[in-house]
N, C-alpha and C positions, 0 to 999 in steps of 0.2 A: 115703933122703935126706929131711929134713925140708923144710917150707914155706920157711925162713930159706932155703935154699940153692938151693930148683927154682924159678925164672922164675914158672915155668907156673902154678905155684899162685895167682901173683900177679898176672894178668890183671883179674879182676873188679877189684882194689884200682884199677890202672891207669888202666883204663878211667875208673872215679870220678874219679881223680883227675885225670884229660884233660878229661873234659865240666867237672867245678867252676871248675879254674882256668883254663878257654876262656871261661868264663864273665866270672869274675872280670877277666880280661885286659879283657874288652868295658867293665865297669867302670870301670879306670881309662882307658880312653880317653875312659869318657862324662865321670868328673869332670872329665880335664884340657882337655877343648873344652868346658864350662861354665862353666868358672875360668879358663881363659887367659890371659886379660889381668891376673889378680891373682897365677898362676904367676909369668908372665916376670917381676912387678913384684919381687919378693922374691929375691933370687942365689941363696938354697937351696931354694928348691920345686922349681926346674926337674929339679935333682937328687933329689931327694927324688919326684919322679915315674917319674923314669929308676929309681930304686932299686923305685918298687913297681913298676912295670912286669917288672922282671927278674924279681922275687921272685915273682910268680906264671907267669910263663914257664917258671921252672926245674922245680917239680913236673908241667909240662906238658908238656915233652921229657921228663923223667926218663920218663914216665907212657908215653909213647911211644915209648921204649927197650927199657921192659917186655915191651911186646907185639908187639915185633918177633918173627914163626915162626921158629922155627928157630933162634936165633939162641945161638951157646953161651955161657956162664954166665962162661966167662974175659971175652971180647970183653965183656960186660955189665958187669962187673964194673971192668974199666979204661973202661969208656962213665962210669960211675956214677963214679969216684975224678977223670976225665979233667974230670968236669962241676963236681966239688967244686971243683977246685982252681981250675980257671981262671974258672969262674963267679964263684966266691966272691972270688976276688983281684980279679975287675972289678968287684964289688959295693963293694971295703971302696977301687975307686981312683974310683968315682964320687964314692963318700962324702966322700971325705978332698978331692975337688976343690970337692963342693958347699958346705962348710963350714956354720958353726951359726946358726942365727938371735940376734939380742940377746937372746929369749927362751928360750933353750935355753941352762942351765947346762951345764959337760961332762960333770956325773954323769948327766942328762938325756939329750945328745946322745948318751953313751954306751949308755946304757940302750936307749933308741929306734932308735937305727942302726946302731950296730955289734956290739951282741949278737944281735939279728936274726941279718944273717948270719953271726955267727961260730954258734950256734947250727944253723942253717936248715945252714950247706954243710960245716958239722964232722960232723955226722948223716950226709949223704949222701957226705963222704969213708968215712967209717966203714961203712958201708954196702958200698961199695962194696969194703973193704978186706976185712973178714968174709968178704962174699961170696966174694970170691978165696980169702982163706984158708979158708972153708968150717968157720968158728970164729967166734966172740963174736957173734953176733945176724944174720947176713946183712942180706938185704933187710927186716927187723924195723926197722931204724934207719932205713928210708925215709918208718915212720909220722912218727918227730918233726919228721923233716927238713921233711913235706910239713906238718903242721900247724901247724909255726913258722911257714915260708912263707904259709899263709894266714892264720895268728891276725896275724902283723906287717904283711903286706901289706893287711889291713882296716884294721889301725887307721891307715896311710897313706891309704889312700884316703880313710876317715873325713875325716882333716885334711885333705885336697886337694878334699876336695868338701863338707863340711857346716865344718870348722874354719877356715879361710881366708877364709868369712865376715862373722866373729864382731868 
């Protein structure tokens, strides 16, 4: 059995990926109790914080899925497709409630919010669908998945903490 298909292989990855985005989590709580009052002031920050918040939560459960002992590779597997779908669909019903700033064209808002997670929770359906089927890249599609999540979820915070400023 190769790495794409055994858990186990994928511990150290995990692990990384629990302490960075525990991290980061801590992050967007310090931007958004720094900014508060400029959050609530704008109709789409509030969301647009709820979205980073999730999007570094999600490599953080997945991360902690991984290294559950013992745990078998189907149950993992429907853990991993279970997280894409529904996660991902509360990400794109946040979105679509938080709506776009006057400065946000919709090629803009597109780009910035809902490629995110169509990107970030398509990888870890996929992911998790591999891995059941034990075919097209397994647990290999947890990379993009988790580094979409953090490259989008910074440049969020970035705006929520140094852009919102300005």
């Amino acid at each position: 059995m190769t790495a794409a298909y055994a858990a186990d292989h994928w511990t150290d990855f995990a692990v990384a990926t629990v302490s960075a985005t525990a991290t980061l989590v801590g992050l967007v709580f310090v931007a958004v109790s720094i900014n508060l009052r400029e959050i609530l002031r704008s109709p789409n920050l509030p969301g647009r914080a709820a979205l980073t918040l999730v999007m570094f939560v999600t490599p953080l459960l997945v991360g902690i899925l991984v290294v559950v002992p013992g745990q078998p590779g189907t149950a993992l597997a429907w853990e991993l497709l279970a997280a894409g779908i529904l996660v991902g669909a509360f990400q794109l019903l946040i979105n679509s409630r938080s709506g776009r700033s006057a400065e946000e064209t919709p090629m803009s808002w597109t780009l910035a919010r809902v490629l995110p997670i169509i990107v970030t929770y398509a990888c870890l359906i996929v992911a998790g669908a591999t891995f059941l089927a034990h075919g097209g890249g397994g647990l290999y599609w947890l990379v993009p998945s988790v580094l979409a999540a953090i490259a989008f979820g910074l440049i969020n915070a970035w705006v929520l903490l140094v852009e919102i400023l300005r």
